[in-house]
PyMOL Python script that loads the backbone (N, CA, C, O; Angstrom):
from pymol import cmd

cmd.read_pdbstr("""\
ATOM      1  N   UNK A   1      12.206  -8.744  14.948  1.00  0.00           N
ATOM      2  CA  UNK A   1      12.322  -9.130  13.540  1.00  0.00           C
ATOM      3  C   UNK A   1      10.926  -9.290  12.921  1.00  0.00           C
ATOM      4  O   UNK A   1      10.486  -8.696  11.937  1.00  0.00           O
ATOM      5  N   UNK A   2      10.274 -10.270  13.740  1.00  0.00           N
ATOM      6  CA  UNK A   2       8.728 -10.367  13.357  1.00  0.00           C
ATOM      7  C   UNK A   2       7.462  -9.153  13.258  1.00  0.00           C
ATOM      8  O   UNK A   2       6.516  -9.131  12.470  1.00  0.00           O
ATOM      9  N   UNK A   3       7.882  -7.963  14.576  1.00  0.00           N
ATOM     10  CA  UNK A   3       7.636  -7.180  14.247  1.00  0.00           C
ATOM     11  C   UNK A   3       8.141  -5.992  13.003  1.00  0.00           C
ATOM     12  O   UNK A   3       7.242  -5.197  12.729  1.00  0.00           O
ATOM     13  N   UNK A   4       9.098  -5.845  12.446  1.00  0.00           N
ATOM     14  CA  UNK A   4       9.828  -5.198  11.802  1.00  0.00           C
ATOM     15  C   UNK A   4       9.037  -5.787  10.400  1.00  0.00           C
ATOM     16  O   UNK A   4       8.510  -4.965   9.651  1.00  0.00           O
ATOM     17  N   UNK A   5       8.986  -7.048  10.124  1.00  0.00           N
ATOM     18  CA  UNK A   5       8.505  -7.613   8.877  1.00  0.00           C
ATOM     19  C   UNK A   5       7.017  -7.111   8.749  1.00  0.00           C
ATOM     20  O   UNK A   5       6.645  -6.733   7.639  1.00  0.00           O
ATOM     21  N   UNK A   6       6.261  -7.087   9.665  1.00  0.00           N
ATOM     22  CA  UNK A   6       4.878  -6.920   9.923  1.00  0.00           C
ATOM     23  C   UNK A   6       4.460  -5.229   9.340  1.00  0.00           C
ATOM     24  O   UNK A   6       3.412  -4.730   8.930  1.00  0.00           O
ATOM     25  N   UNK A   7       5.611  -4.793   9.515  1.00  0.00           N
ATOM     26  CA  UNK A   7       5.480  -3.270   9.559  1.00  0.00           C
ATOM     27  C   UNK A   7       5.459  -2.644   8.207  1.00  0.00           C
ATOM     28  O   UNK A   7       4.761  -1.778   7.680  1.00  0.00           O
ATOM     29  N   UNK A   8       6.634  -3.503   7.764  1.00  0.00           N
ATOM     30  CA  UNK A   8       6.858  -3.295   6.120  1.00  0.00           C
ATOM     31  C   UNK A   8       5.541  -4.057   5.228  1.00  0.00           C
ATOM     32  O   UNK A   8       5.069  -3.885   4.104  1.00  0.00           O
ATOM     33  N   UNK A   9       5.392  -4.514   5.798  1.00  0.00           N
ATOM     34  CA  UNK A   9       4.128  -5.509   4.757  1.00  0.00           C
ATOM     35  C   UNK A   9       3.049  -4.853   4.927  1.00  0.00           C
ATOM     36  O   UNK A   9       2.212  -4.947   4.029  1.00  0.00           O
ATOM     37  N   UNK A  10       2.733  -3.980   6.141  1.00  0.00           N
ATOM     38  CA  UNK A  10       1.213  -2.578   6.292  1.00  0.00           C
ATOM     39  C   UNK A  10       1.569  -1.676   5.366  1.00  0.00           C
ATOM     40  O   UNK A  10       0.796  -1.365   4.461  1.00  0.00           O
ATOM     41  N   UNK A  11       3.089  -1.024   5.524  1.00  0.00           N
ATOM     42  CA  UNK A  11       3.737  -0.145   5.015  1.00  0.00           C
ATOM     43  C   UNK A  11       3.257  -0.219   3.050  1.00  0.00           C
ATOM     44  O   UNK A  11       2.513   0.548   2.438  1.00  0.00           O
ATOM     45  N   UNK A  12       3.975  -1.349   2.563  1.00  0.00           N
ATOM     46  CA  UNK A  12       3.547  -2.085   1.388  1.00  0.00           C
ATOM     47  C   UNK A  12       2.246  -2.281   0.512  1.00  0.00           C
ATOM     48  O   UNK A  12       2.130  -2.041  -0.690  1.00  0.00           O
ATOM     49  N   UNK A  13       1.105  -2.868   1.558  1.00  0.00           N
ATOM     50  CA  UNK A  13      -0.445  -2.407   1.283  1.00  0.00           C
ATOM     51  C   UNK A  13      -0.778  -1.175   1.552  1.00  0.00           C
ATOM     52  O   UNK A  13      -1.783  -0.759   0.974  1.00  0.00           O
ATOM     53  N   UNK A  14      -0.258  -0.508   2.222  1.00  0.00           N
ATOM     54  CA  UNK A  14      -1.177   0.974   2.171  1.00  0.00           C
ATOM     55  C   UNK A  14      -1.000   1.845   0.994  1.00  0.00           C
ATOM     56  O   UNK A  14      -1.863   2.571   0.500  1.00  0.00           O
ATOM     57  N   UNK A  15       0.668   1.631   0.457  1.00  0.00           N
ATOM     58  CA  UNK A  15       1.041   2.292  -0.798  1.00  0.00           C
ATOM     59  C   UNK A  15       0.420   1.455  -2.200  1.00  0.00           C
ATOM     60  O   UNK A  15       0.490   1.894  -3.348  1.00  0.00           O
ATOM     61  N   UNK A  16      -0.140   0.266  -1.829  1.00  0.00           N
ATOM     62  CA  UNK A  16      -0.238  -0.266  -3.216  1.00  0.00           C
ATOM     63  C   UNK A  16      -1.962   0.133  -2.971  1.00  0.00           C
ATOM     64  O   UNK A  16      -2.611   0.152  -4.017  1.00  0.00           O
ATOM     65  N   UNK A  17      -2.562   0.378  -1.971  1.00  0.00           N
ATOM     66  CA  UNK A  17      -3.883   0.641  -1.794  1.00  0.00           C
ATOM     67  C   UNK A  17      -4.192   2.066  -2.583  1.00  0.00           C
ATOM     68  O   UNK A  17      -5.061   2.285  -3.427  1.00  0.00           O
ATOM     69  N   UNK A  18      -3.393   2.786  -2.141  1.00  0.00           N
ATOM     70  CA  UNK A  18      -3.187   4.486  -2.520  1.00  0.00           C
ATOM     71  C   UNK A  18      -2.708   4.733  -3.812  1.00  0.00           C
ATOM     72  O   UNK A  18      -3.073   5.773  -4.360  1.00  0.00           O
ATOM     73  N   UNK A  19      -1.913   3.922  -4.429  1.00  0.00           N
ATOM     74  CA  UNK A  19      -1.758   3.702  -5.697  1.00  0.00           C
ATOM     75  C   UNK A  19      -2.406   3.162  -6.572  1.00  0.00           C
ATOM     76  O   UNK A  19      -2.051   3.320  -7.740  1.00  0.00           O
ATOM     77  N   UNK A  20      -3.462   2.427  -6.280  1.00  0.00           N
ATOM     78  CA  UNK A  20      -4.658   1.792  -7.066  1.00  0.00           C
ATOM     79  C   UNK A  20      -5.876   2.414  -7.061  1.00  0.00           C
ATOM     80  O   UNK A  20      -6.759   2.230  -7.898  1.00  0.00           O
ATOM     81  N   UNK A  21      -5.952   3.510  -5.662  1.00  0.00           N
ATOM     82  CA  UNK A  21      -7.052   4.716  -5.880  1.00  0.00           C
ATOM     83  C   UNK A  21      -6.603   5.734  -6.743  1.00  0.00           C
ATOM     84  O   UNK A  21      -7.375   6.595  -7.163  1.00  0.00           O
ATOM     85  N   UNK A  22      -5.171   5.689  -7.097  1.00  0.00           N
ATOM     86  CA  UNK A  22      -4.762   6.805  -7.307  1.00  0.00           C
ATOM     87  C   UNK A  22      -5.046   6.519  -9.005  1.00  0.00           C
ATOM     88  O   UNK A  22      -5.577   7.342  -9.751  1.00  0.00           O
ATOM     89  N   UNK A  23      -4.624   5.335  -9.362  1.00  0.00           N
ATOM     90  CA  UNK A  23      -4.586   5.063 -10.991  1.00  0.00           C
ATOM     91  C   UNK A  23      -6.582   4.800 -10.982  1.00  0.00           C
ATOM     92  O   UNK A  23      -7.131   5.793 -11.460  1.00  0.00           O
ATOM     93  N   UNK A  24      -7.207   4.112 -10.706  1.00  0.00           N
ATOM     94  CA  UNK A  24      -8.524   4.556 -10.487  1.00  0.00           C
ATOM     95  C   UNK A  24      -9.222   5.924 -11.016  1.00  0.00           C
ATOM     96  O   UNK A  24     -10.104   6.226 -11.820  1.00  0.00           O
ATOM     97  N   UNK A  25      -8.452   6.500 -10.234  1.00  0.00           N
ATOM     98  CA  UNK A  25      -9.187   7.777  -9.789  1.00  0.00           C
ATOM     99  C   UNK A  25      -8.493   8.754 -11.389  1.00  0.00           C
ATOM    100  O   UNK A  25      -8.965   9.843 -11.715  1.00  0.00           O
ATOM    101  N   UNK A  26      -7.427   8.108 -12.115  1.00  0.00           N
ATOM    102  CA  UNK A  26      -7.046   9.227 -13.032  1.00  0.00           C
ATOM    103  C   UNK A  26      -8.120   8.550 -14.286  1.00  0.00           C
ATOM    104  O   UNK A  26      -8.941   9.168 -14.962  1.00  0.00           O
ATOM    105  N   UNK A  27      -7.797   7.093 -14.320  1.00  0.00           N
ATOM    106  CA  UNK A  27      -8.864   6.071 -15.294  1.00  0.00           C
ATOM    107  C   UNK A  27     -10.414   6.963 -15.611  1.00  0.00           C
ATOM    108  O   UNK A  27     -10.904   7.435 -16.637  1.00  0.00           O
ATOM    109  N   UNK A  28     -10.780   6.913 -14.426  1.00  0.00           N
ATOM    110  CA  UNK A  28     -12.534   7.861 -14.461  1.00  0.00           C
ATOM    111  C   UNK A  28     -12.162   9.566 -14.568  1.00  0.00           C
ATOM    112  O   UNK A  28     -13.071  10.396 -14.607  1.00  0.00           O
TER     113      UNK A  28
END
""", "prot")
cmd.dss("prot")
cmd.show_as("cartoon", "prot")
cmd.util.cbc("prot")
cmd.orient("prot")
């Protein structure tokens, strides 16, 4: 369970990481 939660929450930052380079990157 603890692992399963852990997974989604990497899962979660990597898309909001990639999505904030991504709006970034259209901004400039």
């Amino acid at each position: 369970m603890k692992h399963g939660a852990t997974k989604v929450l990497y899962i979660f930052i990597l898309a909001k990481h990639i999505t904030w380079a991504c709006i970034m990157d259209f901004i400039s």
